[in-house]
MOPAC internal coordinates of N, CA, C and O (Angstrom, degrees):
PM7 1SCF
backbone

  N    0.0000 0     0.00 0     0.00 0    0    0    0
  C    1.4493 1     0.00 0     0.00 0    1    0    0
  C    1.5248 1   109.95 1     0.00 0    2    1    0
  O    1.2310 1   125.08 1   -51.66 1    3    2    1
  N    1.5138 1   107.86 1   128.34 1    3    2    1
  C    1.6522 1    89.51 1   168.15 1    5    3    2
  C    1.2434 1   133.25 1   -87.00 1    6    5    3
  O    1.2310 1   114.60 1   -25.07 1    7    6    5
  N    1.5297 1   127.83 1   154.93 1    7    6    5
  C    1.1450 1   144.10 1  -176.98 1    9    7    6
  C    1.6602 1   125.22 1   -82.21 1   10    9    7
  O    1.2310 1   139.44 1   156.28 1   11   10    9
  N    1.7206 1    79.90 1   -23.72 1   11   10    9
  C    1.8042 1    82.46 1  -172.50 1   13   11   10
  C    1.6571 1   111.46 1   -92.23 1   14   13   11
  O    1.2310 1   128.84 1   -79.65 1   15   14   13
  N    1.0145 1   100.58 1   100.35 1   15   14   13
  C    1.6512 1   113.01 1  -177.16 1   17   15   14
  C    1.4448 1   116.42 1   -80.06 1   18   17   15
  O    1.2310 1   120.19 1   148.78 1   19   18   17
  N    1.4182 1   117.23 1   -31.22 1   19   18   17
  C    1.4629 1   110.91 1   170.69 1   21   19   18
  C    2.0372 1   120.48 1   -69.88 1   22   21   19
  O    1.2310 1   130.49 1   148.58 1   23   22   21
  N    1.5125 1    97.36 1   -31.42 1   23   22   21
  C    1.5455 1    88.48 1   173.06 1   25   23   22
  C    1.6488 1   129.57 1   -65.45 1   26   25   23
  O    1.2310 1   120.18 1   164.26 1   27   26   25
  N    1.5156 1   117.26 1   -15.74 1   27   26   25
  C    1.2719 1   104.31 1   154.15 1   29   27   26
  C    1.2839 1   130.37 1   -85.09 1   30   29   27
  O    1.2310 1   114.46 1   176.00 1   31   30   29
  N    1.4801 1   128.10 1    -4.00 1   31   30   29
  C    1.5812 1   134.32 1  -171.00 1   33   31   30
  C    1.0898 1    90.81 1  -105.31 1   34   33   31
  O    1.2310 1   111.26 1   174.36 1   35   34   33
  N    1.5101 1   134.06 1    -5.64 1   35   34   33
  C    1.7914 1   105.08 1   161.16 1   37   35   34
  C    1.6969 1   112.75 1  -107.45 1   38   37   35
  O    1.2310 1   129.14 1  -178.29 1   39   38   37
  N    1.4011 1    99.99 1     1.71 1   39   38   37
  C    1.3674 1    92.94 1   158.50 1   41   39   38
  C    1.5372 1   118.63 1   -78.22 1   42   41   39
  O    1.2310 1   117.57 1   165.31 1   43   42   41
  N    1.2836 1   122.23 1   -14.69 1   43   42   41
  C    1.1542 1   148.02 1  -158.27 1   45   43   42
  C    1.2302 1   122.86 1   -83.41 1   46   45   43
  O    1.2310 1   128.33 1   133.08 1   47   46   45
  N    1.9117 1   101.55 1   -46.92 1   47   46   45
  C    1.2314 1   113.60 1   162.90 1   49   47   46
  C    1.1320 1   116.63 1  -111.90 1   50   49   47
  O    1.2310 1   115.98 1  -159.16 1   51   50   49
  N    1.0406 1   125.24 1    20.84 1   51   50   49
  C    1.9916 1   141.48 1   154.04 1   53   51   50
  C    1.1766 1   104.01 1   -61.91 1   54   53   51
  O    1.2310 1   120.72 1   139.53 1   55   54   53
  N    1.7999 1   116.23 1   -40.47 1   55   54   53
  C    1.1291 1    99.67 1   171.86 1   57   55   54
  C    1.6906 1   140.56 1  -124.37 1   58   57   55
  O    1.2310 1   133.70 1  -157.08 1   59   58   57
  N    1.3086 1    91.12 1    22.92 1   59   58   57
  C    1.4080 1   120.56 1   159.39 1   61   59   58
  C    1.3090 1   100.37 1   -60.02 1   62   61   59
  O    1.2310 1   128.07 1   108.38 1   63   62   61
  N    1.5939 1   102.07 1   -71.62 1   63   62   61
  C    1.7710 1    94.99 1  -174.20 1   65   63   62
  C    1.5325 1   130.65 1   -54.68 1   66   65   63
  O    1.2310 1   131.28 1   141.70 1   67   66   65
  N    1.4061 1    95.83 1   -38.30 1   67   66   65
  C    1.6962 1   102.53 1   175.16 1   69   67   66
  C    1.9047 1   113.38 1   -47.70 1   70   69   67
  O    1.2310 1   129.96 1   147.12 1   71   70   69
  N    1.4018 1    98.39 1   -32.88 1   71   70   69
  C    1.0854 1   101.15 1  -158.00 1   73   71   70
  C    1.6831 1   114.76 1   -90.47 1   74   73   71
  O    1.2310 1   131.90 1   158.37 1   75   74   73
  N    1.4953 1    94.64 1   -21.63 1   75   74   73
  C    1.3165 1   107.83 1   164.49 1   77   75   74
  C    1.9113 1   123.38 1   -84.16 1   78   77   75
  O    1.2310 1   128.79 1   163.62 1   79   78   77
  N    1.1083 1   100.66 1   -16.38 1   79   78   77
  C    1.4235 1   107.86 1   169.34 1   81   79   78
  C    1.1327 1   130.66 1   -95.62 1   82   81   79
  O    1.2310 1   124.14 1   177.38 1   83   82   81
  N    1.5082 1   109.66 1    -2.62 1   83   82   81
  C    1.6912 1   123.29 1   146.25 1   85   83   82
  C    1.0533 1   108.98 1   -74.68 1   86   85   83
  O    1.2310 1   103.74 1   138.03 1   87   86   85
  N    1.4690 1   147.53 1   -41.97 1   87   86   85
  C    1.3091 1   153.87 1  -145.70 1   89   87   86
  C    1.9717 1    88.83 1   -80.25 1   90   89   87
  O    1.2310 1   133.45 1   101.21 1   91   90   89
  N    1.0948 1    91.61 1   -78.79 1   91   90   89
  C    1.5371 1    99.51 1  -165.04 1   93   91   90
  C    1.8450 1   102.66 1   -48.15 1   94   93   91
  O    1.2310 1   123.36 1   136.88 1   95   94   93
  N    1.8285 1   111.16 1   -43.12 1   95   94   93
  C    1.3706 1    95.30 1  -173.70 1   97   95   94
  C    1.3756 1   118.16 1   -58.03 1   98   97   95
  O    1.2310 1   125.18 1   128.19 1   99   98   97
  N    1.3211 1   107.65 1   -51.81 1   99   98   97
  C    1.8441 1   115.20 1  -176.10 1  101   99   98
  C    1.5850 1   106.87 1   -77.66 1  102  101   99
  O    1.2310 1   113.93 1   134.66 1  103  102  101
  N    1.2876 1   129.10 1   -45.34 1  103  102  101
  C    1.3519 1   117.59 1  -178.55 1  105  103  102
  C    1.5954 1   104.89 1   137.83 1  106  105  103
  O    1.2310 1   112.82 1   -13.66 1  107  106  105
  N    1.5190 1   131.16 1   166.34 1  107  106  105
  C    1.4474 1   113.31 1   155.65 1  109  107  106
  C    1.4848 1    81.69 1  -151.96 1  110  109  107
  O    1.2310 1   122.92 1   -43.24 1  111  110  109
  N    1.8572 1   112.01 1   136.76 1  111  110  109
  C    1.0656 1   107.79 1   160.66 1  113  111  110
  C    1.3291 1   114.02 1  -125.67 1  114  113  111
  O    1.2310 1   115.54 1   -34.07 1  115  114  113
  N    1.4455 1   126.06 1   145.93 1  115  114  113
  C    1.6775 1   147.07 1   172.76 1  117  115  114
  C    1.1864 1   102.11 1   -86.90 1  118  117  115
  O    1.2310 1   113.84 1   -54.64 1  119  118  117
  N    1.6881 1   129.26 1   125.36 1  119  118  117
  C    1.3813 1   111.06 1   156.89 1  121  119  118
  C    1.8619 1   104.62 1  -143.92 1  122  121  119
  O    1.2310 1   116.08 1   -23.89 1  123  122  121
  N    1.1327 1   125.05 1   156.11 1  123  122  121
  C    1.5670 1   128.86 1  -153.19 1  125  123  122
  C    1.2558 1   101.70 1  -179.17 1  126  125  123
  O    1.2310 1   122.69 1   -31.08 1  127  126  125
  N    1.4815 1   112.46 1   148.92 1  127  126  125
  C    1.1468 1   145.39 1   165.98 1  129  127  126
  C    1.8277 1   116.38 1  -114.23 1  130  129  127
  O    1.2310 1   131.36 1   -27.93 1  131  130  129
  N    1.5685 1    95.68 1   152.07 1  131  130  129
  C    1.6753 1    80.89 1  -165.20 1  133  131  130
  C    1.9624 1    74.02 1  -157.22 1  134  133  131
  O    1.2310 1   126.31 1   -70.59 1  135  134  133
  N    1.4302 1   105.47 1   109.41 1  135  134  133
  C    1.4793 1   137.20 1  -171.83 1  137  135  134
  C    1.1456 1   112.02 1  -103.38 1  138  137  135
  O    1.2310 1   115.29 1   -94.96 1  139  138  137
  N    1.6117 1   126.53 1    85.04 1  139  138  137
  C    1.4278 1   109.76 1   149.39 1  141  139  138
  C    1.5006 1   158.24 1   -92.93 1  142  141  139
  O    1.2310 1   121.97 1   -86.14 1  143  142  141
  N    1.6286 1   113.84 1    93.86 1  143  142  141
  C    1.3754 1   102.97 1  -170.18 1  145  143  142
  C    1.3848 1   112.64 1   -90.46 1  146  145  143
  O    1.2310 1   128.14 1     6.14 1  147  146  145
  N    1.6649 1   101.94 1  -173.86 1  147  146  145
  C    1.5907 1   135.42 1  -178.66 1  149  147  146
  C    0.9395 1   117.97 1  -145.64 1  150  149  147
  O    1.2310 1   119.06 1   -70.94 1  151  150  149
  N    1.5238 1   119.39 1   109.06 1  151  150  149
  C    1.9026 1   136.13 1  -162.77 1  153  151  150
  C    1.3039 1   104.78 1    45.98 1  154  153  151
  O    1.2310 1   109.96 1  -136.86 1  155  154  153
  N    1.5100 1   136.46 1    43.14 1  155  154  153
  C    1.2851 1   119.16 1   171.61 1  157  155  154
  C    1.3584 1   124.47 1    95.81 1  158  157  155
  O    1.2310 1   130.95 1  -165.26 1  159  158  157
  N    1.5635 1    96.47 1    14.74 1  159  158  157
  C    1.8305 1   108.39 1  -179.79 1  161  159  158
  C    1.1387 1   102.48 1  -145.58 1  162  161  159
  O    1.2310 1   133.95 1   -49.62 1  163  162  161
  N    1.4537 1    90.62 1   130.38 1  163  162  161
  C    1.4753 1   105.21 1  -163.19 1  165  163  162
  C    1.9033 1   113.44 1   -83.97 1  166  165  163
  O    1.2310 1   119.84 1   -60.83 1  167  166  165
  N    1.1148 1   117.91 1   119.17 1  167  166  165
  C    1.5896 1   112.71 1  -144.97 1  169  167  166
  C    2.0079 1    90.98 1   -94.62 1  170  169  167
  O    1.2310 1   124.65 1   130.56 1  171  170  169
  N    1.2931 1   108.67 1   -49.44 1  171  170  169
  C    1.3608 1   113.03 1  -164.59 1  173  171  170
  C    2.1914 1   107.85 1  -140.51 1  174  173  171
  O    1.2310 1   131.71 1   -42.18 1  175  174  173
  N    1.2760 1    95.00 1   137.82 1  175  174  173
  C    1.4410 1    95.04 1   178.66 1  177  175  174
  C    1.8459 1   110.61 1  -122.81 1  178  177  175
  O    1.2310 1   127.53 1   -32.91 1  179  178  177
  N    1.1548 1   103.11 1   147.09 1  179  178  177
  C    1.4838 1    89.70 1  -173.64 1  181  179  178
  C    1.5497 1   102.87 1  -137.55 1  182  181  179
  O    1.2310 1   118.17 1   -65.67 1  183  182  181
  N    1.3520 1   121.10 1   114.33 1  183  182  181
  C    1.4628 1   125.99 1  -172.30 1  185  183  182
  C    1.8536 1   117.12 1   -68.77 1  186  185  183
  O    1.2310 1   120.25 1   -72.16 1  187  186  185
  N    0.4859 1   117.13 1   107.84 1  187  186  185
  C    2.1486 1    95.18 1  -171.18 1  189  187  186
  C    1.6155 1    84.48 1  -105.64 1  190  189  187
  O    1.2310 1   118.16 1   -49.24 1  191  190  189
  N    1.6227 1   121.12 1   130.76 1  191  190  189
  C    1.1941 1   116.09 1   150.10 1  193  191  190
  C    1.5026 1   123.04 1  -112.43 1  194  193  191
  O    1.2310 1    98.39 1   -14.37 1  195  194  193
  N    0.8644 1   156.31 1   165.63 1  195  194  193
  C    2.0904 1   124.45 1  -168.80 1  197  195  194
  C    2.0570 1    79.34 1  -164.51 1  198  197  195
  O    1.2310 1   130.42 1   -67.26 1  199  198  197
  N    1.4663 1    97.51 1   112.74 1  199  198  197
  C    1.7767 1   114.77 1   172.22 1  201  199  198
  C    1.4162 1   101.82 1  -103.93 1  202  201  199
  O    1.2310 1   111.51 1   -50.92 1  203  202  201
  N    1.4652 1   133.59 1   129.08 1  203  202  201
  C    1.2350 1   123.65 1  -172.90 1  205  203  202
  C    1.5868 1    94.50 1  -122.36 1  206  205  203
  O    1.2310 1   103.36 1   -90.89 1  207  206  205
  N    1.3081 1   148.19 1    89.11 1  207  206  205
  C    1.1380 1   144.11 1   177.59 1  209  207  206
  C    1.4910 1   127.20 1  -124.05 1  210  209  207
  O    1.2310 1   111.35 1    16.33 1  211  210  209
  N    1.1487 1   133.89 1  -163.67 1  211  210  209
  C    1.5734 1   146.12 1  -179.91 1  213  211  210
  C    1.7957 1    96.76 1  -103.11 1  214  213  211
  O    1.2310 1   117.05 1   -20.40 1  215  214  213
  N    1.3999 1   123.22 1   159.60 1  215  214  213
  C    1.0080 1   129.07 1  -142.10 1  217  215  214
  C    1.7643 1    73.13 1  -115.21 1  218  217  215
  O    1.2310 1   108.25 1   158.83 1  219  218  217
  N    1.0365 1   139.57 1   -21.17 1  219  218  217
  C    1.0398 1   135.23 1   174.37 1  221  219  218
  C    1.9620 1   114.20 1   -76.87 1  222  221  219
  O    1.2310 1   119.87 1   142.55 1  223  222  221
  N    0.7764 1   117.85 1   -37.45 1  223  222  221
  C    1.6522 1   145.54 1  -161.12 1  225  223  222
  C    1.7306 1    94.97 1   -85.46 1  226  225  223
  O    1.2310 1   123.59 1   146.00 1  227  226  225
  N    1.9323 1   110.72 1   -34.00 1  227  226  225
  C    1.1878 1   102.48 1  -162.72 1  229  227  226
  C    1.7653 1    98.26 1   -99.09 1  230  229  227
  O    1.2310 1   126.96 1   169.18 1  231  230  229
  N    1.0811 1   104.22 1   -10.82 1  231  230  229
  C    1.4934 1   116.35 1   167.44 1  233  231  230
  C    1.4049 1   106.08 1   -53.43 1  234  233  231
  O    1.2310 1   121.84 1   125.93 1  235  234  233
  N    1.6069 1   114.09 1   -54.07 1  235  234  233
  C    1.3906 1   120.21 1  -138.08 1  237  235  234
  C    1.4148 1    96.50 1   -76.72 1  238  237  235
  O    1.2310 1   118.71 1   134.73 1  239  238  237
  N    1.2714 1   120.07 1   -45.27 1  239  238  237
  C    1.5876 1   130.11 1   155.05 1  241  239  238
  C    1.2359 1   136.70 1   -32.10 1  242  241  239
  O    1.2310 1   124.27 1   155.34 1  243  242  241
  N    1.6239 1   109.41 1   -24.66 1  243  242  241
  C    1.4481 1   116.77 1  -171.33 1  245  243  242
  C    1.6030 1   110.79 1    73.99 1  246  245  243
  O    1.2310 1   124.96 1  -127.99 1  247  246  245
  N    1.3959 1   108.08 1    52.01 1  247  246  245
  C    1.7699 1   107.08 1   175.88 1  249  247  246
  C    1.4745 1    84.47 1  -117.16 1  250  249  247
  O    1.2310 1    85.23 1     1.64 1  251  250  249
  N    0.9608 1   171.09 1  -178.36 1  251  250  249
  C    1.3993 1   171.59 1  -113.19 1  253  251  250
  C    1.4036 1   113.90 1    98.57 1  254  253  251
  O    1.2310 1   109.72 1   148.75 1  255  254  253
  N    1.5098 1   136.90 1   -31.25 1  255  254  253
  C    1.1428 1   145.27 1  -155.66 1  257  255  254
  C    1.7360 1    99.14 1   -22.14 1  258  257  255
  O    1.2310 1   126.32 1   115.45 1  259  258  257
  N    1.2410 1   105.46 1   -64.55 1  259  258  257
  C    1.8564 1   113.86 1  -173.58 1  261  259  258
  C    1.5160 1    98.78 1    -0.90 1  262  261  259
  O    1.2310 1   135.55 1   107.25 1  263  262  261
  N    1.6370 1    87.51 1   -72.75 1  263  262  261
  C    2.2671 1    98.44 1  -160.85 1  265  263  262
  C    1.2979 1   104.59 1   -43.48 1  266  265  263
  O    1.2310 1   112.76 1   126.22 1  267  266  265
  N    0.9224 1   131.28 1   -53.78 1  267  266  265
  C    1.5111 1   136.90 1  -157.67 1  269  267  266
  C    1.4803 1   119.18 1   -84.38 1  270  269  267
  O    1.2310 1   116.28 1   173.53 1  271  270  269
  N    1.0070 1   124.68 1    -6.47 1  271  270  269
  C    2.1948 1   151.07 1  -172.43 1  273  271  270
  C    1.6313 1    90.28 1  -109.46 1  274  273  271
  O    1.2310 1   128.80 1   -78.22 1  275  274  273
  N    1.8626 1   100.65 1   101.78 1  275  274  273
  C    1.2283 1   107.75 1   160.22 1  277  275  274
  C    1.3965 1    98.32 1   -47.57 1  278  277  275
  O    1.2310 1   103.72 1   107.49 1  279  278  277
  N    0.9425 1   147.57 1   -72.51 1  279  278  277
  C    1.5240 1   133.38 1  -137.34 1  281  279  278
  C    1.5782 1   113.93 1   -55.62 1  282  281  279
  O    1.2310 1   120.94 1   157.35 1  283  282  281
  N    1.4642 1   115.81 1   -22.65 1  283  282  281
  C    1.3772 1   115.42 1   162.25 1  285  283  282
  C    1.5300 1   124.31 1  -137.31 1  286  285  283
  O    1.2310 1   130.06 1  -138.25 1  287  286  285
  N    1.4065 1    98.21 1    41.75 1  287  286  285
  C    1.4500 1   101.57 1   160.43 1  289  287  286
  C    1.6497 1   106.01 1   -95.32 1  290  289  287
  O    1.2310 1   123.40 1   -26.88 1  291  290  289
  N    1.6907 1   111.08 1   153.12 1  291  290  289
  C    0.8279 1   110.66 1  -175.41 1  293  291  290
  C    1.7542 1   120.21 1   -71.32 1  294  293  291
  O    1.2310 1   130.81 1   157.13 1  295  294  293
  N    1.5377 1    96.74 1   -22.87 1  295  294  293
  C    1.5655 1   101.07 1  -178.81 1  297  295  294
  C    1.6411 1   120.51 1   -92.74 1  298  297  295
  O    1.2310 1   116.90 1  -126.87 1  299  298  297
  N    1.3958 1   123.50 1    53.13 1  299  298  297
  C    0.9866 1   158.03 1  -156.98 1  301  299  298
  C    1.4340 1   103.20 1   -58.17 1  302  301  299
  O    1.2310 1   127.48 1   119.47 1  303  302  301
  N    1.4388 1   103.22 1   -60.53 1  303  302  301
  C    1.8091 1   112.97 1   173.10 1  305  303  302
  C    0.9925 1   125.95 1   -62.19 1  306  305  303
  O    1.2310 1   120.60 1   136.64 1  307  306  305
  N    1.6457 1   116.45 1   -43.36 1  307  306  305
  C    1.3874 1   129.01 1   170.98 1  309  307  306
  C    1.5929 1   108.71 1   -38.27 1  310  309  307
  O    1.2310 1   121.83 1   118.92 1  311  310  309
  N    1.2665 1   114.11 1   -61.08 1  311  310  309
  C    1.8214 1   133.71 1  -170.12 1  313  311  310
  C    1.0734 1    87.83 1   -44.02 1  314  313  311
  O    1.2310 1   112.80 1   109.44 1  315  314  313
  N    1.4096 1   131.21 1   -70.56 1  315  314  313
  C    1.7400 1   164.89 1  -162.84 1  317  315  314
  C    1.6275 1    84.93 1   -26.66 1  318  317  315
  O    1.2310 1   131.38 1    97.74 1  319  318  317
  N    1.1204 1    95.63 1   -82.26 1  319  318  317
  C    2.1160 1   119.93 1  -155.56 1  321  319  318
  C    1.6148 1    82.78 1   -65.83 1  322  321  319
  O    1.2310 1   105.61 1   132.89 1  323  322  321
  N    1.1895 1   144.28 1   -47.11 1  323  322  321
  C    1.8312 1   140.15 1  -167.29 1  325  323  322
  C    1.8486 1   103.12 1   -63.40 1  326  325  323
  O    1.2310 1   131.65 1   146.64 1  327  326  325
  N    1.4683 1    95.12 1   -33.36 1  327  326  325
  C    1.5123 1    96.08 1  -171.41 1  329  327  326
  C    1.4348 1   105.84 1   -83.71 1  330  329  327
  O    1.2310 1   110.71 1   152.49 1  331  330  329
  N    1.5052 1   135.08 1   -27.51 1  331  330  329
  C    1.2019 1   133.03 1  -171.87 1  333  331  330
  C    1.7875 1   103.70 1   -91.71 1  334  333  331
  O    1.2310 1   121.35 1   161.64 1  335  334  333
  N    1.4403 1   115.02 1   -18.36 1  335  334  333
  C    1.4511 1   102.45 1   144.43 1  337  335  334
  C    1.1119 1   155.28 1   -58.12 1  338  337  335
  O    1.2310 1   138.40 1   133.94 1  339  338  337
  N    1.1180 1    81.94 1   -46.06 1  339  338  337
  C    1.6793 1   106.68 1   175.88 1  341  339  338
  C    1.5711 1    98.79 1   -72.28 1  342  341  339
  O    1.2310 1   109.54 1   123.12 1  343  342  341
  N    1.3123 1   137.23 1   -56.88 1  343  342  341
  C    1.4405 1   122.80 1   177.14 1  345  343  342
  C    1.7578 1   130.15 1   -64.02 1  346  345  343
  O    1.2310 1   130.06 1   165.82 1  347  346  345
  N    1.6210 1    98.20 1   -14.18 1  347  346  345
  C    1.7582 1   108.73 1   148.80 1  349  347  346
  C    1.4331 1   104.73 1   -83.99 1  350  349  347
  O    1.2310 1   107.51 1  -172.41 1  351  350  349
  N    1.3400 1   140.89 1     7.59 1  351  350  349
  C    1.4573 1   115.54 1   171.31 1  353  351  350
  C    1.1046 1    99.05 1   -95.57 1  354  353  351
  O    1.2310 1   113.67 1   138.11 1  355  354  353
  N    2.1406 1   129.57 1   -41.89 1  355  354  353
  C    0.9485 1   118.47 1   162.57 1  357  355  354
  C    1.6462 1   150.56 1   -65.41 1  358  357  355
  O    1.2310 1   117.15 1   172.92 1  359  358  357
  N    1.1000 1   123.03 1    -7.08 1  359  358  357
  C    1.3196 1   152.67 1   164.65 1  361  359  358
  C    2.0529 1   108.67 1   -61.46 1  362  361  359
  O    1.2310 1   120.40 1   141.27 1  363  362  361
  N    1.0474 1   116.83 1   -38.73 1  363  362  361
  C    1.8365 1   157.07 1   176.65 1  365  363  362
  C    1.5132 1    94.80 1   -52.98 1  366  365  363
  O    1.2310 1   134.00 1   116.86 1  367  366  365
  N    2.1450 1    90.53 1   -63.14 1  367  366  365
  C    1.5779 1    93.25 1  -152.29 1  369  367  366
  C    1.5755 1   101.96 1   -77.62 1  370  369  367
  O    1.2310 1   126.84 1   153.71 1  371  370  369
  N    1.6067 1   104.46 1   -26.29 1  371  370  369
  C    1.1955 1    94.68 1   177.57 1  373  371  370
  C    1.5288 1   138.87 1   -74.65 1  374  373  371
  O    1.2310 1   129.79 1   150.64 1  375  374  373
  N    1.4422 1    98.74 1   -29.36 1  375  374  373
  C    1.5197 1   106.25 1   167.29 1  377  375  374
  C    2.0591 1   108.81 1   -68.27 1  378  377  375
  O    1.2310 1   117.39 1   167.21 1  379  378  377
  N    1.1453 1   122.58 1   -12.79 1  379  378  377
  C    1.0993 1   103.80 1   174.73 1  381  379  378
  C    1.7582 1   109.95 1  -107.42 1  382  381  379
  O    1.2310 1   110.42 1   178.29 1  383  382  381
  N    1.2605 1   135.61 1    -1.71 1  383  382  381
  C    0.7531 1    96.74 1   140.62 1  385  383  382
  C    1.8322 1   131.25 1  -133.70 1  386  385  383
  O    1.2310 1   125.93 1  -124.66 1  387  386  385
  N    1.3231 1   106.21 1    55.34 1  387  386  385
  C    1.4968 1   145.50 1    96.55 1  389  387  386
  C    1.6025 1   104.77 1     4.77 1  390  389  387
  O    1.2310 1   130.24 1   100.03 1  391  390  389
  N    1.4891 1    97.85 1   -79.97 1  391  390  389
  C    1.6578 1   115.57 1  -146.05 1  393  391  390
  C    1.6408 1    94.78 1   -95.62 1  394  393  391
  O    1.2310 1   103.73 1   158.59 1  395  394  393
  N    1.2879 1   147.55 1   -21.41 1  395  394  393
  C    1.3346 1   163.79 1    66.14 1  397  395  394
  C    1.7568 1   100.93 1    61.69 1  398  397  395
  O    1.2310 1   136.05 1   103.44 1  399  398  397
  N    1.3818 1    86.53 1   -76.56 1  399  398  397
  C    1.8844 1   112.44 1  -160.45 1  401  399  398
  C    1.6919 1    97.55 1   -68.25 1  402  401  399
  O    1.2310 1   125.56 1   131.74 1  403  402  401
  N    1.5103 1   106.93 1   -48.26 1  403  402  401
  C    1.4002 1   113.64 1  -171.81 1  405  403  402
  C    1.5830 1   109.42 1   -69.82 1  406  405  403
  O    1.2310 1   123.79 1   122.35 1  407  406  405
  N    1.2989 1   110.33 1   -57.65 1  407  406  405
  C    1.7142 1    98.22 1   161.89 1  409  407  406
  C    1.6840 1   130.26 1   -37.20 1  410  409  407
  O    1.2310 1   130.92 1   143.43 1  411  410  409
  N    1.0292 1    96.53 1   -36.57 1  411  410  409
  C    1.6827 1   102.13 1   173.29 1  413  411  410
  C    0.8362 1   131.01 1   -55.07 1  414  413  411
  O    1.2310 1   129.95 1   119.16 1  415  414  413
  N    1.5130 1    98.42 1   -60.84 1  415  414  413
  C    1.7059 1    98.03 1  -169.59 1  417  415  414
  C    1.6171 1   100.53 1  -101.19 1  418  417  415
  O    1.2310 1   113.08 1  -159.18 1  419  418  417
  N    1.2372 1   130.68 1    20.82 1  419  418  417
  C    1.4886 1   119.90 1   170.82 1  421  419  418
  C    1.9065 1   107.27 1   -81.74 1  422  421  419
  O    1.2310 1   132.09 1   -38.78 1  423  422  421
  N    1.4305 1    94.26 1   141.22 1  423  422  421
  C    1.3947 1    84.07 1  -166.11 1  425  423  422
  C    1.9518 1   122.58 1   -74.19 1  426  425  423
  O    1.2310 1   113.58 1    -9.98 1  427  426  425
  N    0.7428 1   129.75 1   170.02 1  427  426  425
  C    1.7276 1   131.01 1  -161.85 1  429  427  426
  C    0.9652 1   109.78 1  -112.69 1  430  429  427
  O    1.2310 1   118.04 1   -29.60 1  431  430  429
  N    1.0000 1   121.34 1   150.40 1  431  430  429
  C    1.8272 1   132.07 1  -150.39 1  433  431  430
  C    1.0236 1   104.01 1  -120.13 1  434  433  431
  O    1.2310 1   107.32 1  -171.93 1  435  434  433
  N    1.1297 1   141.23 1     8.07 1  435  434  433
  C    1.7451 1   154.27 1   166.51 1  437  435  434
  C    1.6557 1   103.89 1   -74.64 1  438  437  435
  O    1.2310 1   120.10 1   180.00 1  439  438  437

């Protein structure tokens, strides 16, 4: 019987990894539909697409989304404080013309 128990678990995960380092280099994609009807009408459709790649590989493609998704950009606060400007610039535009509308149509004393 053999004793040496580690020489088959690194053949094992020799090729776990191999196999995972094709995956990420070239890519693997899942894609499916999952249709539920009633008498012949189709009530709900559900797209699943599933990209399993290297963050490098998904670059090369033009998948990038990450950078650009406050939720995981790193400059998170920055967005934060840009967005609460920008909704005091609009708040501004609206009170003036607000004040715009009311000049208008108030009637003129001429």
């Amino acid at each position: 019987m053999p004793t040496d128990l580690t020489g088959s678990q690194t053949r094992g995960n020799a090729g776990l990894v191999d196999i995972l380092d094709r995956v990420l280099d070239k890519g693997l994609v899942v894609a499916g539909d999952i249709k539920v009807s009633l008498a012949e009408v189709e009530l709900l459709t559900i797209r699943i697409r599933l990209m399993i790649c290297s963050i490098d590989k998904a670059e090369q493609i033009g998948l990038d989304w990450w950078r650009f998704d406050h939720h995981f950009a790193p400059g998170k606060q920055m967005l934060s404080a840009e967005n609460e400007e920008l909704k005091k610039q609009i708040r501004l535009l609206q009170r003036k013309i607000a004040e715009l509308t009311r000049r208008r149509s108030a009637p003129s004393l001429t």
